[in-house]
C-alpha positions in Angstrom: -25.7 -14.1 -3.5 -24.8 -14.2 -6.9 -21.8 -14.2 -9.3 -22.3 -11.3 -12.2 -20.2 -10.8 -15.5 -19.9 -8.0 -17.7 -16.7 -7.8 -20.1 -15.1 -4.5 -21.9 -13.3 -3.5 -25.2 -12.7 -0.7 -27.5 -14.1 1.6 -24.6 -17.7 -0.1 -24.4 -19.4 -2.8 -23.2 -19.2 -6.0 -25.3 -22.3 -7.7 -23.7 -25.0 -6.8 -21.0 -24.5 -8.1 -17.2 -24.9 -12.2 -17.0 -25.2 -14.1 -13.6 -22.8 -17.2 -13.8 -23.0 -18.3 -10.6 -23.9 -18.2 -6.8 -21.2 -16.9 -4.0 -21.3 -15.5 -0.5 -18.5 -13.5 -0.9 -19.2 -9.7 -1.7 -16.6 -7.6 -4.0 -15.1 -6.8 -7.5 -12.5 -8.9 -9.5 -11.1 -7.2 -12.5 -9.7 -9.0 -15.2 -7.2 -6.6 -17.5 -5.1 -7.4 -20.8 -4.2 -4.9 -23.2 -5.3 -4.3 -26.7 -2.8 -4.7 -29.4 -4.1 -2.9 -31.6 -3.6 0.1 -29.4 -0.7 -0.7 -27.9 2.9 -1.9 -29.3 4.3 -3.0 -26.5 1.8 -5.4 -24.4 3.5 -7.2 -21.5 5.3 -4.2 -20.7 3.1 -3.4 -17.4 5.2 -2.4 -14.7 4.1 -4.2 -11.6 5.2 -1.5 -9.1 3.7 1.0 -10.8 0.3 -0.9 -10.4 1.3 -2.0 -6.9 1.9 1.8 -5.2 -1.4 2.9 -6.9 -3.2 0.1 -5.3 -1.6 0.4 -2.0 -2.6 4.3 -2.4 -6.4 3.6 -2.8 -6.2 1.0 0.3 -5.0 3.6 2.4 -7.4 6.5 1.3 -9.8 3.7 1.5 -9.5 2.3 5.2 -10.8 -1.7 5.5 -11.0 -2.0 1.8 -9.2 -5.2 1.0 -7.5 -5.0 -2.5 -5.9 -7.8 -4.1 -3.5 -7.9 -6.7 -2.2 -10.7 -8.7 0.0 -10.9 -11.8 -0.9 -13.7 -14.0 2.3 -13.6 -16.0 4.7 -14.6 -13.2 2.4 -15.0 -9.6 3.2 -12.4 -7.8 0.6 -11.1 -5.4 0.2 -8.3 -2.9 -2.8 -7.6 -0.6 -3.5 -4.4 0.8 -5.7 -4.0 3.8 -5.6 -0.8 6.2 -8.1 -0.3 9.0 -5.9 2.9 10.2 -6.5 4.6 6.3 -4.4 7.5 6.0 -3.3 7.4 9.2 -1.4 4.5 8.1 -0.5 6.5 4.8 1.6 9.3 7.0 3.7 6.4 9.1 4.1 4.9 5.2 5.5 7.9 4.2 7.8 8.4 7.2 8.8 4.6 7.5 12.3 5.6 6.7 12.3 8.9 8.3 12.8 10.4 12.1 9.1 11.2 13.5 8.9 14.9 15.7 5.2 13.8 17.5 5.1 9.6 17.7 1.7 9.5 16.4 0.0 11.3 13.4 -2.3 14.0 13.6 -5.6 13.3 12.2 -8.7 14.7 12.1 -12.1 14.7 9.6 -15.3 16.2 8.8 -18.5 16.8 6.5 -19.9 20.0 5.4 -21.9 20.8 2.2 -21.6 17.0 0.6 -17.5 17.3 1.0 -15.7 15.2 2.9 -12.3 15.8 4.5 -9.7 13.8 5.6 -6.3 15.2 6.7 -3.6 13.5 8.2 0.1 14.9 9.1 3.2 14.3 10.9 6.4 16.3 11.6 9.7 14.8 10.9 13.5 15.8 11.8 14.0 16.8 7.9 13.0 20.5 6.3 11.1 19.3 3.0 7.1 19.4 2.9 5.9 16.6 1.9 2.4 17.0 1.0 -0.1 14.4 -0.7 -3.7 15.6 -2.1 -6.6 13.3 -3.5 -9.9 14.2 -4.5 -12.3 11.2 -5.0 -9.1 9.1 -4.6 -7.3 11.0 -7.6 -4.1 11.8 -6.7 -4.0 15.7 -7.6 -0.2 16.6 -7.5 -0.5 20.5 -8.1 -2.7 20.8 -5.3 -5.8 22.9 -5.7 -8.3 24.7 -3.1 -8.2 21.8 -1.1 -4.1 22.2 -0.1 -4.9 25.9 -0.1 -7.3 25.9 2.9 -5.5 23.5 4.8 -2.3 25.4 4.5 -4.0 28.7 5.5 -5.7 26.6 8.7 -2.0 25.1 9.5 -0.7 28.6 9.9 -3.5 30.1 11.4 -4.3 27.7 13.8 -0.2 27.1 15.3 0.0 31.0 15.3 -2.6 31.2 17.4 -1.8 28.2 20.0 2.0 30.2 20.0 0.1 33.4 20.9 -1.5 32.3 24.2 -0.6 32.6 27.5 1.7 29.3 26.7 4.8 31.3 25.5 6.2 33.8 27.1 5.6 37.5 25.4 9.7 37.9 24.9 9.3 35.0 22.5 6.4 35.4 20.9 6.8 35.8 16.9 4.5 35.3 14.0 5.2 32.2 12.0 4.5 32.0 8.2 3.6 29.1 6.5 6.9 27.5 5.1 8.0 28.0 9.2 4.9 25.7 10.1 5.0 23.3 6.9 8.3 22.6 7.6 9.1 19.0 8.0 5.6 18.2 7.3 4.9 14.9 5.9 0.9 15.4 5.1 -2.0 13.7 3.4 -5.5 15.3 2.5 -7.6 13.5 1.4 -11.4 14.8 -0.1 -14.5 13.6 -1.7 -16.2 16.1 -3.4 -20.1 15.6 -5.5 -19.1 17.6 -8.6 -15.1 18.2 -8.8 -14.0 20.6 -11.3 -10.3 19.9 -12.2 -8.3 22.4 -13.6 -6.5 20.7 -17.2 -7.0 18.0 -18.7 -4.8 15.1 -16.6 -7.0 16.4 -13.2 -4.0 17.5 -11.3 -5.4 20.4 -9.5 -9.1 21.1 -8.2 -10.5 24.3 -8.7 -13.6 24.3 -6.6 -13.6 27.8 -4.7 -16.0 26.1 -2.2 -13.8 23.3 -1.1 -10.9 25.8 0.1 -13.6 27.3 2.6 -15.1 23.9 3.7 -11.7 22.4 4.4 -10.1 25.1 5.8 -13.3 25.1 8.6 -12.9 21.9 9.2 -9.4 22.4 9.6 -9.4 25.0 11.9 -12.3 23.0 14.6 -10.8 19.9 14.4 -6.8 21.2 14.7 -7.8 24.3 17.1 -9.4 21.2 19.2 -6.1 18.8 18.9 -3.8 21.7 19.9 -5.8 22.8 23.5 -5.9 18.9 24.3 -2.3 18.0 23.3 
């Protein structure tokens, strides 16, 4: 029911938490300028740049409602998605030719780590795979891509060897055959993530790679007998 304050510079805080007012609204307005004694350039953000990243957490966030409003010129963009990353695969493919209408999607808890995973085929050959952990985008991958790549294959290799295709046709896919044309999201939270490098790009948890790829394997063994 309150309004609390707290402001920030230099990397700490400038004064403890003050309440300056009453609200029945719940939420987190943030306030940023730059320093410039740090920085040379200062009205130099790039509002896309900070518009796609927003957009990003709404998604991997679902009924989050983010707000973003430039002061210098008034533009404003709200991002609200009740479908999460659902919503992130048909964003992806928005200009693209989809192979299955809706996404596949699928999640699950093991250990502390949760997994989101999201993907959709589309008429092109790239793979076009997306990773977060704790809503960090991690663009080299790390165990969490691994075991959902090993599922993938495992799992559509083993729907193609049943009695649904004929033995005269049968032949073992690898996994470029099954990520092709793959437009993909995964998406985990993990307690204690241990990033490989310094920019956290890629997660090295050898744990993660089993848990997802369990997940994985249920939840897409499941999708495949019912579809």
């Amino acid at each position: 029911g309150k309004i609390h304050m707290q402001s920030y510079s230099f990397g700490d805080k400038e004064k403890e938490i003050e309440t300056i007012g009453d609200t029945t609204r719940t939420g987190t307005k943030i306030t940023f300028k730059p320093d410039t004694t740090i920085f040379t350039e200062t009205q130099e953000y790039k509002y896309d740049i900070i518009q796609n990243r927003l957009r990003e957490l709404a998604f991997l966030n679902k009924n989050v409602k983010i707000v973003l409003h430039d002061e210098r010129n008034g533009a404003e963009d709200e991002f609200h998605y009740e479908g999460g990353i659902s919503q992130f695969v048909e964003y992806l493919n928005r200009n693209r030719t989809p192979v299955n209408p809706e996404p596949i999607c699928f999640e699950g808890e093991k250990d502390d780590v949760q997994v989101e995973v999201c993907f959709q085929y589309y008429t092109g050959y790239t793979e076009r795979l997306y990773s977060f952990v704790n809503n960090i985008h991690t663009k080299e991958g790390g165990t969490h891509v691994t075991g959902f790549r090993g599922a993938l294959t495992k799992c559509i290799n083993r729907y193609a060897t049943d009695d649904i295709i004929p033995k005269h046709m049968k032949e073992k896919m690898g996994g470029d055959d099954v990520r092709e044309g793959i437009t993909c999201v995964v998406s985990v939270r993990v307690p204690n993530p241990q990033f490989e490098g310094q920019t956290k790009t890629k997660l090295g948890n050898s744990e993660v790679r089993t848990i997802v790829e369990s997940i994985c394997n249920e939840k897409l063994g499941l999708y495949l007998e019912q579809n």
